[in-house]
C-alpha positions in Angstrom: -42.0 -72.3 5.7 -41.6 -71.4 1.8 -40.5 -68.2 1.1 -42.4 -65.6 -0.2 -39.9 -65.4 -3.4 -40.9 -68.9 -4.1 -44.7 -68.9 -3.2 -44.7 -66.0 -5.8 -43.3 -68.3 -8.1 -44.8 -70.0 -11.2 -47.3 -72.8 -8.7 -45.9 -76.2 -8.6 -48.4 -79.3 -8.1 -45.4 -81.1 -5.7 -45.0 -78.4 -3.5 -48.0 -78.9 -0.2 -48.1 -76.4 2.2 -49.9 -76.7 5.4 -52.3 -74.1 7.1 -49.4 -73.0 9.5 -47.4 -72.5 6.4 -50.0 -69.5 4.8 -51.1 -68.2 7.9 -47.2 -67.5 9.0 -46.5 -66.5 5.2 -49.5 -63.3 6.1 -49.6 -63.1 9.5 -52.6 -64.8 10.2 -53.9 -66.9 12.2 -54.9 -70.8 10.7 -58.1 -71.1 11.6 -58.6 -67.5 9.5 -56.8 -69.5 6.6 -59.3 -72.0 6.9 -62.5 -69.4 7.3 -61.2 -68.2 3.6 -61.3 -71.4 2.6 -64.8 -72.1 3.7 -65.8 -68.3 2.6 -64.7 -69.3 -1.1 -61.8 -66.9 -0.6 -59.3 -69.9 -1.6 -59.7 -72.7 -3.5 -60.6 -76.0 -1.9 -57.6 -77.3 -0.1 -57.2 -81.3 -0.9 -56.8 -83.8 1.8 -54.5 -86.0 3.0 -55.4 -89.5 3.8 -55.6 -88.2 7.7 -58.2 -85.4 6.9 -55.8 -82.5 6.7 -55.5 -79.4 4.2 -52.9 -79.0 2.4 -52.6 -76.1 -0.1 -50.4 -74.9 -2.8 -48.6 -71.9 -4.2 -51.6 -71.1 -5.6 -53.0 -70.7 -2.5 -51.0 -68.3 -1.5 -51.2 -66.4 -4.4 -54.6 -65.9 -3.8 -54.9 -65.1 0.1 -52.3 -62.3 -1.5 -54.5 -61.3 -3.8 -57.4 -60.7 -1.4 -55.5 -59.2 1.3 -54.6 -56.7 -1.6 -57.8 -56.2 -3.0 -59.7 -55.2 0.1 -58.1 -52.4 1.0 -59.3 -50.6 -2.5 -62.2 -52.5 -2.6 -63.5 -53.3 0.3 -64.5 -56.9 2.2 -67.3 -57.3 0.7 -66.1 -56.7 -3.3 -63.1 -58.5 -2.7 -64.6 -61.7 -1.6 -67.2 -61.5 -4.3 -64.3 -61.3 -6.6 -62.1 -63.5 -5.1 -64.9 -66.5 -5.3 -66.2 -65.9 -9.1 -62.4 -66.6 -10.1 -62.0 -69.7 -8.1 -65.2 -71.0 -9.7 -63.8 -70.2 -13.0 -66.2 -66.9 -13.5 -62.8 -64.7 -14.4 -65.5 -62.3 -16.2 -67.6 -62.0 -13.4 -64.7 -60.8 -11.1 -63.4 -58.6 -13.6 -67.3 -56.9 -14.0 -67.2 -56.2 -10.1 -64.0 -55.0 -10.6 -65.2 -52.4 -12.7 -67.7 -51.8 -10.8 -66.1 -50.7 -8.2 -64.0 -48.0 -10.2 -66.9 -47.1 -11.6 -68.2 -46.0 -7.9 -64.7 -44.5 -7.0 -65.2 -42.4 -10.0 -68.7 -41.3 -8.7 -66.9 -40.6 -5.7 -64.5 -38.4 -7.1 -67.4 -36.5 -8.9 -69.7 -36.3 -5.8 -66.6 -35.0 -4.1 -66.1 -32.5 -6.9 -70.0 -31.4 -6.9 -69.1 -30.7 -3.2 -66.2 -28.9 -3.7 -68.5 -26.7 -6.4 -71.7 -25.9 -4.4 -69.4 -25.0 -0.6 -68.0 -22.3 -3.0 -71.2 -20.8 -3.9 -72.5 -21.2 -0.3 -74.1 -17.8 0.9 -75.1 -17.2 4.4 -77.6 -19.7 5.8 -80.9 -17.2 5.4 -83.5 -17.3 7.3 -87.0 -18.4 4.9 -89.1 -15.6 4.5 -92.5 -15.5 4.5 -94.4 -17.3 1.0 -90.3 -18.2 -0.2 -90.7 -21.8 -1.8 -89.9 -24.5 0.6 -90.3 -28.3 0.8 -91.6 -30.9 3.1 -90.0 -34.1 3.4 -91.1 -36.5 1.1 -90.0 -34.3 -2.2 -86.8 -33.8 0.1 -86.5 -37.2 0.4 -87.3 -37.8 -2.9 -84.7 -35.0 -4.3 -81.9 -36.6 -2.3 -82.5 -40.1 -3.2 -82.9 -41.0 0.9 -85.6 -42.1 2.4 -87.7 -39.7 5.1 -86.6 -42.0 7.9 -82.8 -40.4 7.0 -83.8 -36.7 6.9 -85.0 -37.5 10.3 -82.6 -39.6 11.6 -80.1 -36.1 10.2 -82.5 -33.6 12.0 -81.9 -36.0 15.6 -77.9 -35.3 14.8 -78.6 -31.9 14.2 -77.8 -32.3 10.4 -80.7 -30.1 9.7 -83.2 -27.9 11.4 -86.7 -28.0 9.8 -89.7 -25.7 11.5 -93.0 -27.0 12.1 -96.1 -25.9 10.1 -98.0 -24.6 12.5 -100.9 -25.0 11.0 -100.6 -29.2 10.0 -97.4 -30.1 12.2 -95.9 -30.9 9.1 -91.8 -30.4 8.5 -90.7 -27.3 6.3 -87.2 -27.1 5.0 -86.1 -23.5 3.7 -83.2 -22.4 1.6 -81.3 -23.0 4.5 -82.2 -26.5 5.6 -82.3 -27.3 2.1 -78.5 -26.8 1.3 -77.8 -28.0 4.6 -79.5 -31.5 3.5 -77.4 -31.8 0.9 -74.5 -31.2 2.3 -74.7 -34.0 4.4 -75.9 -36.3 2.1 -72.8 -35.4 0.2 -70.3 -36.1 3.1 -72.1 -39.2 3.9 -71.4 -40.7 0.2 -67.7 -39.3 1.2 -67.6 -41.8 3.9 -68.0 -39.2 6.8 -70.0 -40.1 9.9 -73.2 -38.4 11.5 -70.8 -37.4 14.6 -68.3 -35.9 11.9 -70.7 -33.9 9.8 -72.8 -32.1 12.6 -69.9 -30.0 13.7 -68.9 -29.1 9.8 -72.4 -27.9 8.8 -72.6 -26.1 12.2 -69.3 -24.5 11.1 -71.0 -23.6 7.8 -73.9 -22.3 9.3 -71.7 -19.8 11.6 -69.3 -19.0 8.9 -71.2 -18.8 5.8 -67.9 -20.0 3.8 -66.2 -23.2 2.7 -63.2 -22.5 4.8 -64.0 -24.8 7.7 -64.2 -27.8 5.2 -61.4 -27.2 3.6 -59.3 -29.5 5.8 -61.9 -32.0 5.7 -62.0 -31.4 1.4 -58.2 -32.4 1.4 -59.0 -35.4 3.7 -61.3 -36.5 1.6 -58.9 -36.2 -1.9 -56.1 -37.8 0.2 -58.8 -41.0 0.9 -59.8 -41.1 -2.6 -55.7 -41.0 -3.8 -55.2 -43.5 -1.3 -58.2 -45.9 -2.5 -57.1 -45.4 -6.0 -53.6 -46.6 -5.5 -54.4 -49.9 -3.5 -56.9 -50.6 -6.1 -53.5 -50.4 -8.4 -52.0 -52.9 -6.2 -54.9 -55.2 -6.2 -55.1 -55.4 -9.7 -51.5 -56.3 -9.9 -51.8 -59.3 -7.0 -55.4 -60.3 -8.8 -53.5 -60.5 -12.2 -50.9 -62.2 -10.9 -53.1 -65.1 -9.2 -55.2 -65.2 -13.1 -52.3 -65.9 -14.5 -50.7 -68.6 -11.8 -53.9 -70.4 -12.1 -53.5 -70.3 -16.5 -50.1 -71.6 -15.8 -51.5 -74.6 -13.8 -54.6 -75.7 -15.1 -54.5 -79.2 -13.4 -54.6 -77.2 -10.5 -57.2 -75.1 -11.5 -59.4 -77.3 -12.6 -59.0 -78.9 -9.2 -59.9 -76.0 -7.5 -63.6 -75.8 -9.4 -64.4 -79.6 -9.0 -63.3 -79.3 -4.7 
């Protein structure tokens, strides 16, 4: 098996290493080695006279880099990524790159926008009679959701809108109102249906911000955390860009398969 000092190493066209050899390398198994492969994760292996793969450093460069990207950026981003820069679309992978900052950054600010309305939360109120109140489309509409959410949130107990009695129609008050937006903020945090219900019931009781603040720091600690591995994917991405500049034979046997 080659060591990981040398697979980091400047890639070599001599050197072959078999499936075994990468999945040992990262603890996986070969037949995921060979799903990356087919997912566009790797380059296409070549082939020995027999039929079997056999991969390079450069291979192993970038399984690194993708293990290293997802955790920042997710499955889905970092196989996207991963694929534009083995078929030689480096600016494609660096625009989804951005993109996803770009949403960790809205993240941050949602989180922030949070952070500012819980502190100016004042007792849930009960509406009184001829106070402006919504139904659910302009809800909907406000939020950026889709009705179907505001009552799939109202079955979770997310929100608790009367009945008109007179058309049957949902009203949201004050109360429901802020209590909508709350959970459409913790949802874009990443927080389940099961793990906001209790925190606005909390809210509701307490008419403060101090049964989220554990759940606030949670949620800077998951942004930190995000930030930083996107840090180390961006130094395992540049560092397969750069492996495959250094060995444009086999980069240019990567695109043509």
């Amino acid at each position: 098996m080659e060591s990981r000092r040398y697979v980091e190493s400047k890639p070599q066209r001599r050197v072959r290493l078999r499936p075994v050899d990468l999945a040992r390398e990262h603890g996986l198994s070969t037949q995921a080695v060979r799903n990356y492969e087919e997912e566009g994760i790797l380059p296409t292996a070549e082939r020995t006279p027999h039929g079997y793969r056999t991969y390079t450093p450069s291979h192993a460069l970038a399984l690194t880099a993708f293990r290293a990207l997802v955790p920042g950026h997710g499955h889905a981003t970092a196989t996207a990524v991963m694929r534009a820069v083995n078929e030689g679309a480096a600016d494609e992978a660096l625009r989804l790159i951005d993109e996803s900052h770009a949403q960790l950054l809205e993240d941050r600010r949602t989180l922030h926008a949070v952070e500012h309305a819980l502190r100016g939360l004042d007792p849930a109120p009960a509406a009184a009679p001829g106070r402006a109140v919504r139904h659910i489309g302009p809800l909907a509409k406000e939020l950026g959701v889709r009705p179907a959410t505001l009552r799939k949130w109202e079955g979770a107990g997310l929100v608790r809108p009367r009945r008109d009695p007179a058309t049957g129609y949902r009203v949201y008050d004050a109360a429901d109102v802020r209590d909508a937006r709350l959970a459409h903020q913790l949802r874009r945090g990443g927080y389940l249906l099961e793990q906001i219900a209790p925190l606005i019931g909390q809210v509701r009781a307490a008419g403060g911000t101090e049964p989220l603040e554990a759940t606030l720091r949670d949620w800077h600690d998951r942004l930190s955390a995000r930030a930083r591995a996107m840090l180390a994917g961006a130094g395992e991405l540049e560092r397969y860009l750069r492996g495959r500049e250094d060995s444009p034979v086999d980069g240019a046997a990567d695109r043509t398969g």
